[in-house]
C-alpha positions as CSV (number, residue, x, y, z in Angstrom):
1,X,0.0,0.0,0.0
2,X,1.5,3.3,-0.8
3,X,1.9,5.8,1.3
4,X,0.1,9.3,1.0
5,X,2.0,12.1,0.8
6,X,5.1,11.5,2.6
7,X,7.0,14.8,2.2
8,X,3.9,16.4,2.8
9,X,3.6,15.2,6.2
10,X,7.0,16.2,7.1
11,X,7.3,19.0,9.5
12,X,10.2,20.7,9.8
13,X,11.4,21.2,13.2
14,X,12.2,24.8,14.8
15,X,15.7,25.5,13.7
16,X,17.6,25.6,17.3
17,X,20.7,27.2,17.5
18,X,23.4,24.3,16.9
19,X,25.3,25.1,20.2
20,X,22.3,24.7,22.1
21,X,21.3,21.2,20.4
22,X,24.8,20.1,21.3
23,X,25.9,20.0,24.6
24,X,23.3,18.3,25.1
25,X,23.9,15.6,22.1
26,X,26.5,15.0,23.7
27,X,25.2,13.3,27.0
28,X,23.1,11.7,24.9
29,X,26.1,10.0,22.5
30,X,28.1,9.4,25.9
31,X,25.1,7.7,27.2
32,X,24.8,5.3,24.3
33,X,28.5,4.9,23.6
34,X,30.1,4.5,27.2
35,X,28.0,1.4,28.3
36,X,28.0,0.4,24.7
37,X,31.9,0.1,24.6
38,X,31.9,-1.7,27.7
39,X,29.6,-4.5,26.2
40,X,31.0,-4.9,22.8
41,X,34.7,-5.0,24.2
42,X,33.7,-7.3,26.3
43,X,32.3,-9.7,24.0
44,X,35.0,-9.6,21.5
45,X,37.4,-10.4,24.6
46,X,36.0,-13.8,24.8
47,X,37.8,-14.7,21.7
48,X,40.8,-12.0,22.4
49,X,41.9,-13.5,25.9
50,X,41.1,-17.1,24.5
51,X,44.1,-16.5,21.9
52,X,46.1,-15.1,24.6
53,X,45.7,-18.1,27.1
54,X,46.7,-20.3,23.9
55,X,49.5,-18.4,22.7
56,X,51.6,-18.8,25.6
57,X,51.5,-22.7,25.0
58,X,53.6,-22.4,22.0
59,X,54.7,-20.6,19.2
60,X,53.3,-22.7,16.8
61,X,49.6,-23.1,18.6
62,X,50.1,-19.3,18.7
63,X,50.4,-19.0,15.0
64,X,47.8,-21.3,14.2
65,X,44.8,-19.9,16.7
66,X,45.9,-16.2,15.8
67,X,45.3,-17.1,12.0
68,X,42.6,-18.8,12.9
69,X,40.9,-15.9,14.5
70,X,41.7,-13.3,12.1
71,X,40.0,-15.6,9.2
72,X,37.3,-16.7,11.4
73,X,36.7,-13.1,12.3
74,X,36.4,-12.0,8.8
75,X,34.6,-14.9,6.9
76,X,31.8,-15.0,10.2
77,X,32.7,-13.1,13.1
78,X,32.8,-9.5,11.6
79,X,30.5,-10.6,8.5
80,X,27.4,-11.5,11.0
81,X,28.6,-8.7,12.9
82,X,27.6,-6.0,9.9
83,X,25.0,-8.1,8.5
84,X,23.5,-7.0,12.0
85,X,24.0,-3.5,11.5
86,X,21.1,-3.6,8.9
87,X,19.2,-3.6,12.3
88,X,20.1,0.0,13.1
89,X,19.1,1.6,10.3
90,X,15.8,-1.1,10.6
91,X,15.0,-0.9,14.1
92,X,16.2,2.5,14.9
93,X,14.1,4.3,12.4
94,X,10.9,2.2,12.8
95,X,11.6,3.8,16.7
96,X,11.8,7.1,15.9
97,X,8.8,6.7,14.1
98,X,6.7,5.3,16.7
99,X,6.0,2.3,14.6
100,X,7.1,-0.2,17.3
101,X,5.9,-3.4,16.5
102,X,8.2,-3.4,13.8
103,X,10.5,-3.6,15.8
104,X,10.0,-7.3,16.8
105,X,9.3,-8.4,13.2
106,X,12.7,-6.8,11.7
107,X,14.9,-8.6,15.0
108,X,13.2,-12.0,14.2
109,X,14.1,-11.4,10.3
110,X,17.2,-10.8,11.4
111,X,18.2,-14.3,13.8
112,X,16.7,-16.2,10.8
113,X,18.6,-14.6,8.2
114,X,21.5,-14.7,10.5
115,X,21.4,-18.2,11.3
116,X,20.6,-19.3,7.4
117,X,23.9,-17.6,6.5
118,X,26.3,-19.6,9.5
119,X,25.3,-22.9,7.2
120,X,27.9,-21.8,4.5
121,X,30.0,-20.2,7.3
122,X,30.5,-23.4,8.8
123,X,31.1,-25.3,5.1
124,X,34.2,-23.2,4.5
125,X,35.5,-23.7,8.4
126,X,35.5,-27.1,8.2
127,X,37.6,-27.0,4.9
128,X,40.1,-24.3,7.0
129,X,43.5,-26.6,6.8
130,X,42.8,-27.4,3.3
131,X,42.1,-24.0,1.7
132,X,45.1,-22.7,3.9
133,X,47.4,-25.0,2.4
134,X,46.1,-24.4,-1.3
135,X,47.2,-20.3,0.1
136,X,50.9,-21.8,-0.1
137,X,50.8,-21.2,4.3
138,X,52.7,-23.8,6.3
139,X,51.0,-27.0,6.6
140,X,51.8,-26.8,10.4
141,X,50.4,-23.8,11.0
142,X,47.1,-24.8,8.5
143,X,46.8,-27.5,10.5
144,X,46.4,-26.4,13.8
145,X,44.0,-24.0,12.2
146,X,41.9,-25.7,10.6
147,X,41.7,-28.0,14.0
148,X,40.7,-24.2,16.0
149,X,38.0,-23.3,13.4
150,X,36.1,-26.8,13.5
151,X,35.9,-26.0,17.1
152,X,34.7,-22.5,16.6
153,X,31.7,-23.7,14.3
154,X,29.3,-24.3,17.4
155,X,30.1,-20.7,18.7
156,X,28.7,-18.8,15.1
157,X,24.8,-19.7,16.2
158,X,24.7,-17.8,20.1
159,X,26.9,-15.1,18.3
160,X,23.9,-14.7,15.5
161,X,20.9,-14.7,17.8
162,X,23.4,-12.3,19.7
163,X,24.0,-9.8,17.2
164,X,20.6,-9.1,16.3
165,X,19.4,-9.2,20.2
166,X,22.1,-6.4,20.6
167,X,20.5,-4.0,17.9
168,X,17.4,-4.7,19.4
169,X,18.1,-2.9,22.5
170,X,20.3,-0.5,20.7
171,X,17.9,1.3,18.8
172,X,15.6,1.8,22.1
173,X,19.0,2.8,23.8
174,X,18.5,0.1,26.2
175,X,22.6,-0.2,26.6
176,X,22.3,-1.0,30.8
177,X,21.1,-4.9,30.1
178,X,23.7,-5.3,27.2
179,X,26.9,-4.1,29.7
180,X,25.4,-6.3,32.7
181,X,25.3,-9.5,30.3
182,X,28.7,-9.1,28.4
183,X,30.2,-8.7,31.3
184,X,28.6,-11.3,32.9
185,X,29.4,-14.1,30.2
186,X,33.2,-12.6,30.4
187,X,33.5,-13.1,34.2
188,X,31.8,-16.5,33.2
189,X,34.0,-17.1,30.3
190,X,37.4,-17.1,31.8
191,X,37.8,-19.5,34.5
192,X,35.9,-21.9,32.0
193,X,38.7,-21.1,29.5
194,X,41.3,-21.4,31.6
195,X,40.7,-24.5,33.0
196,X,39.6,-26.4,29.4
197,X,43.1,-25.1,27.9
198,X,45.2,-25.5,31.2
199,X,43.8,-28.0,33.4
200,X,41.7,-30.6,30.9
201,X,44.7,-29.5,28.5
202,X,42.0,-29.4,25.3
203,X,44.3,-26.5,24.1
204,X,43.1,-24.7,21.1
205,X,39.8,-26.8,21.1
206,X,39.0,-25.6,25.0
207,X,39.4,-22.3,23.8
208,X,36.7,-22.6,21.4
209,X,34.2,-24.2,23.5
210,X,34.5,-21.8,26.1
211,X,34.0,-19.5,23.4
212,X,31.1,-20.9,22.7
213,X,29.5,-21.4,25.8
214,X,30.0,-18.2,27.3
215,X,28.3,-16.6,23.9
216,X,25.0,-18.8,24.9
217,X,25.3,-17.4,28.5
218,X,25.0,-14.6,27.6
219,X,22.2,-14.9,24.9
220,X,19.8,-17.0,27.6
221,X,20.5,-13.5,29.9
222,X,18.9,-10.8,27.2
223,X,16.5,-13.4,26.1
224,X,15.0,-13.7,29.8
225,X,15.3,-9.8,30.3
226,X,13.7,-8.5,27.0
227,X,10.8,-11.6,27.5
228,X,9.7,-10.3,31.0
229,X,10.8,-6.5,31.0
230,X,7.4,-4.7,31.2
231,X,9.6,-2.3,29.0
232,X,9.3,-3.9,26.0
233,X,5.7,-5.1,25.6
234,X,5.2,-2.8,22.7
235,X,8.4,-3.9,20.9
236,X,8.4,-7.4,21.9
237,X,10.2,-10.1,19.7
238,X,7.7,-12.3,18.6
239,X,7.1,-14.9,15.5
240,X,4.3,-13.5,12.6
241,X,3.5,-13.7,9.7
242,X,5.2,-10.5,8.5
243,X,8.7,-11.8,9.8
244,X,9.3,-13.6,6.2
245,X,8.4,-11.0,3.9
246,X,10.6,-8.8,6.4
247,X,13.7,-11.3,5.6
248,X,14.2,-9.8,2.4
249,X,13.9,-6.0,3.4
250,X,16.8,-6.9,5.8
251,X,19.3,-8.8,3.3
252,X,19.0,-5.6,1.1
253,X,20.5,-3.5,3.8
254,X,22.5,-6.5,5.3
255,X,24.7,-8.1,2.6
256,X,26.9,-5.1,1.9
257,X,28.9,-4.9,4.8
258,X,32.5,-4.8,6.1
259,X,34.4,-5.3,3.1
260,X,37.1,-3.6,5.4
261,X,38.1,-6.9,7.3
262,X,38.2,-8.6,4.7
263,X,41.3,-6.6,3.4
264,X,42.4,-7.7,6.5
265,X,42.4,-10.9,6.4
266,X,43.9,-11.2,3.0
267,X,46.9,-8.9,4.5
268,X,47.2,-12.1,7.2
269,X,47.5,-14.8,4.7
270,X,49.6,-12.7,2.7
271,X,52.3,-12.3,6.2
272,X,52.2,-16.0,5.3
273,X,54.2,-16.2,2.2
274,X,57.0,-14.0,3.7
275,X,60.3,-15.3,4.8
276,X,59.8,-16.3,8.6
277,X,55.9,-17.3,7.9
278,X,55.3,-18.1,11.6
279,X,56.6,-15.1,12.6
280,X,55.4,-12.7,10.4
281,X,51.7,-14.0,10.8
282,X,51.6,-14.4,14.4
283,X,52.4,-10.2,14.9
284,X,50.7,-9.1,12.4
285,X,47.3,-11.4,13.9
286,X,48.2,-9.6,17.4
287,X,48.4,-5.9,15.2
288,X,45.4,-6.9,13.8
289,X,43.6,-8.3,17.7
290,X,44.7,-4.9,18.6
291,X,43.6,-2.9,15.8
292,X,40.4,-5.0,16.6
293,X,39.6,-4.5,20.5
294,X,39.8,-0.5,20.0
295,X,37.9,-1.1,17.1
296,X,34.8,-1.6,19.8
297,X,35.1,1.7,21.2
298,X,35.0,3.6,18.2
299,X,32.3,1.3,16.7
300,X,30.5,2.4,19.8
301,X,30.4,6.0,19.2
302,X,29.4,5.4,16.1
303,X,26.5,2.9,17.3
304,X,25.7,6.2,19.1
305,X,25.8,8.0,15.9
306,X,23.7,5.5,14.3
307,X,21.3,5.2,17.2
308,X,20.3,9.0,17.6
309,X,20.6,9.4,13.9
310,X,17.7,7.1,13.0
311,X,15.3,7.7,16.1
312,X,15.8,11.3,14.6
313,X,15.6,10.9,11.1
314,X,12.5,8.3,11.3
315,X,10.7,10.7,14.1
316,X,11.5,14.2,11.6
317,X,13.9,15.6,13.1
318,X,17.0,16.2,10.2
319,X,18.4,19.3,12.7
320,X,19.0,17.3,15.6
321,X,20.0,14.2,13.6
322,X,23.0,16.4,12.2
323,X,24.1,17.5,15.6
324,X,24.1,14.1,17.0
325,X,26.9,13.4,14.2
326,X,29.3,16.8,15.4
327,X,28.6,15.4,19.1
328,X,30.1,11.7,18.0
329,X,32.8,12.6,15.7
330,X,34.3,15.4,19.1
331,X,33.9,12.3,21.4
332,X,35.9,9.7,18.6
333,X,38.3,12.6,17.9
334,X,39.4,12.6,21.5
335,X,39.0,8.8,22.2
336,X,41.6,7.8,19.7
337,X,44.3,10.5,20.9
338,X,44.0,8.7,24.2
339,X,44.6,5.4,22.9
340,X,46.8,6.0,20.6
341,X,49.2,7.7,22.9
342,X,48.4,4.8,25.4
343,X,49.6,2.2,22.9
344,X,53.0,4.3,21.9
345,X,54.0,4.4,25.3
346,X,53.4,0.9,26.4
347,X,54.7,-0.6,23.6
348,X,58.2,-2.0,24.8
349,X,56.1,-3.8,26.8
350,X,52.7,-4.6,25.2
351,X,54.0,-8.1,23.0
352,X,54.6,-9.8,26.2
353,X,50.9,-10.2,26.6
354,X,50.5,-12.5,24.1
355,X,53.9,-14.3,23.8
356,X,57.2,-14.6,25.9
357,X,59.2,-15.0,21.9
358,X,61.7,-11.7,22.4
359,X,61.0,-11.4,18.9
360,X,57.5,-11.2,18.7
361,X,58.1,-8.5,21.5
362,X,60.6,-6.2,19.6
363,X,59.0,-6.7,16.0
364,X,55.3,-5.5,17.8
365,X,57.6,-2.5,19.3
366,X,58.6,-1.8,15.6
367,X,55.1,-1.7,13.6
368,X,53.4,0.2,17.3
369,X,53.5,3.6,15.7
370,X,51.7,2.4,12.3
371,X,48.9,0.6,14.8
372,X,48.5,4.2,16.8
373,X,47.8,5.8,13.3
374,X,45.0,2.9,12.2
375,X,43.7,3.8,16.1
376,X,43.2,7.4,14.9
377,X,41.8,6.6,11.8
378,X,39.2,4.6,13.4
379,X,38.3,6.9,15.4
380,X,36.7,9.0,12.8
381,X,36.1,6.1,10.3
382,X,33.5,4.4,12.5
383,X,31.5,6.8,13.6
384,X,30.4,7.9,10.0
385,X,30.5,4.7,8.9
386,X,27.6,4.3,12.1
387,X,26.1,7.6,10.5
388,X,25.7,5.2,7.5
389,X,24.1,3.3,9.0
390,X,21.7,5.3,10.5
391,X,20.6,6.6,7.5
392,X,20.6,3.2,5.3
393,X,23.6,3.8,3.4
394,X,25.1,0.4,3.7
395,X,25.0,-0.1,-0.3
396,X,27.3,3.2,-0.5
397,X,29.7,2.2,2.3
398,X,30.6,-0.8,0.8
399,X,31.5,0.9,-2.4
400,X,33.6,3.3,-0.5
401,X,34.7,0.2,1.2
402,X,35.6,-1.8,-1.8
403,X,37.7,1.3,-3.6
404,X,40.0,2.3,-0.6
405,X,41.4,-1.0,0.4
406,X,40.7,-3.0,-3.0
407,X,42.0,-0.3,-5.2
408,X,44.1,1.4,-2.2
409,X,45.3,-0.5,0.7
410,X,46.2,-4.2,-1.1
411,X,47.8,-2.7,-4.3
412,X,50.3,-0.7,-1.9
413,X,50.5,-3.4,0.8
414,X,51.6,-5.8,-2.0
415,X,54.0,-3.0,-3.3
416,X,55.9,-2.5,-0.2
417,X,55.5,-5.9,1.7
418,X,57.3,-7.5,-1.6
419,X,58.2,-5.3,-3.7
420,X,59.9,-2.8,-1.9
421,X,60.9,-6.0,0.9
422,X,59.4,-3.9,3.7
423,X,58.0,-7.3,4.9
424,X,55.0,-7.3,7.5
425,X,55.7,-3.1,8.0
426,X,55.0,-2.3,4.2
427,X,51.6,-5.0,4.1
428,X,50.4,-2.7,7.4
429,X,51.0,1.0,5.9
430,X,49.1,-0.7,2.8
431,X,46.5,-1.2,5.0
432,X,46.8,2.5,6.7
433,X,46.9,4.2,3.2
434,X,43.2,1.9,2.6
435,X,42.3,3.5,5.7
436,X,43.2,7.3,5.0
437,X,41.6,7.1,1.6
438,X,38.2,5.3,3.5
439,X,37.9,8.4,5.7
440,X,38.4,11.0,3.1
441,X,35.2,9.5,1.2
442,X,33.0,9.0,4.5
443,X,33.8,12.6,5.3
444,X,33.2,13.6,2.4
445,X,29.8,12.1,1.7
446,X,28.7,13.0,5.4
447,X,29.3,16.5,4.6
448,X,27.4,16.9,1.7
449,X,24.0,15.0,2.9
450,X,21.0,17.1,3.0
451,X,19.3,15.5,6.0
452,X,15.9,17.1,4.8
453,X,16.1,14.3,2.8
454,X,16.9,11.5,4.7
455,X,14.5,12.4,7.1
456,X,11.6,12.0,4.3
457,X,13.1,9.1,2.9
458,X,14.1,7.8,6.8
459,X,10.0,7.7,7.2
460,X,9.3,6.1,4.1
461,X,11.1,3.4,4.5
462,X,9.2,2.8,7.7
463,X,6.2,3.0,6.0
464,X,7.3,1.0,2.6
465,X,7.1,4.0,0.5
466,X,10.4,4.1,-1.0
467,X,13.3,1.8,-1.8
468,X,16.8,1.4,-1.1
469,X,18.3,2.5,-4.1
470,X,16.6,5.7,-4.4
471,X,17.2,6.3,-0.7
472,X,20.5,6.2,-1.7
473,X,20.7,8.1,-5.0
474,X,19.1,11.3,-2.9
475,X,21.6,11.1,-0.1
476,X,23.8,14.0,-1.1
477,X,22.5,17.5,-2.5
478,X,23.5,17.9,-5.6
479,X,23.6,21.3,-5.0
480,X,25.8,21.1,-2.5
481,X,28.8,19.3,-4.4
482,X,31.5,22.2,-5.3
C-alpha cells in the first residue's frame, strides 16, 4: 500500500541554535557509547583473551589460533557482525517513528537470516587446513587452524541470535542490560577457559568451546530480560507472519557490509608467504587483535551515531539528527588521541601479553606507531561509517569500502611488503593508506547530505514507500557538491 504524501507530512522542526542542540547531544552520544563500549569489548574479549591463554602454550599453537581468529573473524565473526548492523538503520528508524511493533518483526528477520547464512559459514570452516594449504601457508600452522576453526563452528549460532538481540536494545538505547550480560558471560567465560586449555589440556579446542559457551550465556540472559521487561511489551520479539516477507527488506541492507576486514584478512595470509611465515603472521594477527579491540570503542560511538541518527531521522527531526553526528565525531576525535598515545607508550612492553618470543616482542615495538595511526583513523572512520548506517547507506559504504582498500590499501601493501621488501611493516601501511583514503570519502559524503532528505526518505522506509536504491541516490545534495 502506498503511502500518501510522505513529504507532505514532514514537518520541519524549529531550527535551534546548533550550540544549544549540542551540549546536550553529547550526554546523549556518551550515554549510548560508554556502556555500549563496555559491552562490545567485552564480547569480543571472549575470543581475544582465548588466543592469549593459547598463545603462551607455543609458538606454533600461537600462529595457528591467531590465524585462525583473524580468518574466522572475517569470513563469520565481523561478516554476522555487519549483516546485523542492517538492524540499526531497521529498528532505529521504525523507533523514531513510533512504529514499534516493527521492531520485533525486523529482530526475528534478522536471527533467521542470521542463522541461514552460519550454514555456509560453517562449510568453509571445516575446509580451513585445506584452503590454507592451497594459500601456499605452512601445513603446520594450516593444521592447527583448521583443527581451532572446527571448534569455533558451534560458537557462530549464540553469536547470530546475539548480534541481532544487541541491535534490538540498541535502537531503544536500552545499553544498561547489554553491559550487565557481556560482562557477565566474560567473568563466566574465563575461569571456563582457563581451566579447558590448562587444566583438561583441550588447548586450542577448550578455547573454542568456552567460546562458545560463554556466547550462549550470555544470549539466555537478554532473552530472559527482553521476554519479561514490562519495557518492551510494545516492541516485543515475537514470530508473525510478516517476519518472512521482512527477511528480504533486511538482506537488502545487510549483505553489503565490512568489506574492510576482509582486506584484513587477505593482508594475514599474505604475512604468510614472507620469509619467517610463523613469525610474520603471528604479529601481524596480534596488530590486527589490537587494531580489533579499540575497534569496539569507536564502533560504539558510532553505534551512538547511528542510534540517535535514525530515532531522529524516522521521528523528523533532520536538525537534531546532524548534531548528534558533530557530538560523536568530538567524542571519537578525542578517544583515539587517548589510545593512541596509550599504545605508543606501552609498547616496549605490550607483545609480552600474548607471547614470551623476544622477537615477537621487539618486531610488535617496531610496527606500534603504524597501529596508533589505524587507532586514529578509526576513530573518525567508525562513527560515520555508524552515521551510514543510521541513514541506510550500507549499499554506498561498501563501495567506499571496496575502492579504498581494493584499489588502495592491497595494491600498496603488496608494493611495499614484496616489492619494496618492507615485509610485514609495508603489508600494514598498505592497510593505513586503505584507511586514510576510506575516511576522506566518509567525510566527504557526510558533509554533503542534505538530512531534509533523509528524514523524508528515513520515514518512508518505515512505512514502505520508497526503496533502497533511491534512498541512496538522494543522499547527497547535488547542489551542495563544489
Amino acid at each position: 500500500m502506498e503511502v500518501p504524501l510522505v513529504e507532505a507530512k514532514f514537518q520541519r522542526k524549529r531550527v535551534v541554535p546548533t550550540w544549544d542542540l549540542f551540549v546536550p547531544e553529547l550526554k546523549r552520544a556518551s550515554y549510548i557509547a560508554v556502556p555500549m563500549a563496555v559491552a562490545t569489548v567485552s564480547q569480543y574479549l571472549m575470543r581475544f583473551t582465548s588466543m592469549m591463554m593459547v598463545g603462551h602454550l607455543s609458538e606454533l599453537q600461537l600462529a595457528g589460533t591467531s590465524i585462525t581468529t583473524s580468518i574466522t573473524n572475517v569470513t563469520g565473526f565481523s561478516l554476522l557482525f555487519g549483516m546485523a548492523s542492517a538492524l540499526e538503520t531497521l529498528c532505529g528508524q521504525a523507533y523514531g517513528a513510533g512504529v514499534y511493533h516493527k521492531l520485533g518483526i525486523f529482530t526475528y528477520a534478522s536471527i533467521i537470516s542470521l542463522i541461514l547464512a552460519c550454514v555456509p559459514i560453517s562449510i568453509l570452516w571445516i575446509f580451513m587446513e585445506k584452503l590454507l594449504v592451497l594459500m601456499g601457508q605452512d601445513p603446520l600452522i594450516s593444521a592447527e587452524a583448521g583443527r581451532y576453526a572446527i571448534w569455533l563452528i558451534p560458537t557462530l549460532f549464540p553469536y547470530a541470535v546475539l548480534q541481532s538481540l544487541i541491535r534490538y536494545l540498541q535502537s531503544q538505547s536500552k545499553i544498561i542490560p547489554m553491559v550487565i550480560s557481556s560482562v557477565a558471560a566474560l567473568c563466566f567465560h574465563l575461569p571456563v577457559c582457563w581451566a579447558l586449555v590448562f587444566y583438561f589440556k583441550l588447548e586450542n579446542a577448550g578455547a573454542a568451546i568456552a567460546i562458545g559457551l560463554s556466547y550462549w550465556f550470555n544470549v539466555a540472559l537478554l532473552f530472559w530480560y527482553v521476554n519479561y521487561a514490562a519495557y518492551f511489551e510494545k516492541t516485543r520479539i515475537c514470530f508473525s507472519k510478516d517476519v518472512l516477507s521482512s527477511v528480504g527488506e533486511f538482506f537488502k541492507l545487510a549483505v553489503p557490509s565490512h568489506l574492510q576486514w576482509w582486506t584484513y584478512e587477505i593482508v594475514i595470509l599474505l604475512s604468510g608467504l614472507l620469509p619467517n611465515p610463523q613469525l610474520e603472521t603471528s604479529v601481524l594477527s596480534i596488530c590486527l587483535l589490537i587494531a580489533s579491540v579499540h575497534y569496539y570503542v569507536p564502533y560504539s560511538l558510532g553505534a551512538a551515531a547511528s542510534t540517535r541518527v535514525s530515532n531522529e531521522l524516522g521521528a523528523g527531526n533532520p536538525e537534531a539528527g546532524k548534531v548528534a553526528v558533530l557530538a560523536a565525531i568530538s567524542i571519537s576525535v578525542a578517544e583515539a588521541m587517548m589510545a593512541s598515545a596509550a599504545l605508543f607508550g606501552c609498547r616496549n612492553v605490550v607483545g609480552y601479553a600474548f607471547s614470551d618470543e623476544i622477537e615477537v616482542v621487539k618486531y610488535l615495538n617496531k610496527l606500534s606507531p603504524s597501529i596508533c595511526l589505524v587507532l586514529m583513523l578509526d576513530g573518525l572512520q567508525r562513527v560515520l561509517s555508524g552515521v551510514a548506517r543510521g541513514c541506510g547507506w550500507q549499499r554506498l559504504g561498501a563501495y567506499i569500502n571496496f575502492g579504498a582498500f581494493y584499489f588502495v590499501g592491497i595494491p600498496v601493501a603488496v608494493v611495499l611488503g614484496f616489492v619494496v621488501d618492507l615485509k610485514g611493516s609495508g603489508l600494514w601501511i598498505g592497510l593505513n593508506a586503505g584507511s586514510i583514503v576510506q575516511s576522506v570519502f566518509y567525510g566527504l559524503i557526510t558533509s554533503f547530505t542534505n538530512w531534509e532528505k533523509q528524514a523524508i526518505a528515513a520515514r518512508a522506509r518505515v512505512l514502505g514507500a520508497v526503496s533502497s536504491a533511491a534512498e541512496e541516490e538522494d543522499c547527497v545534495d547535488s547542489r551542495s557538491l563544489p
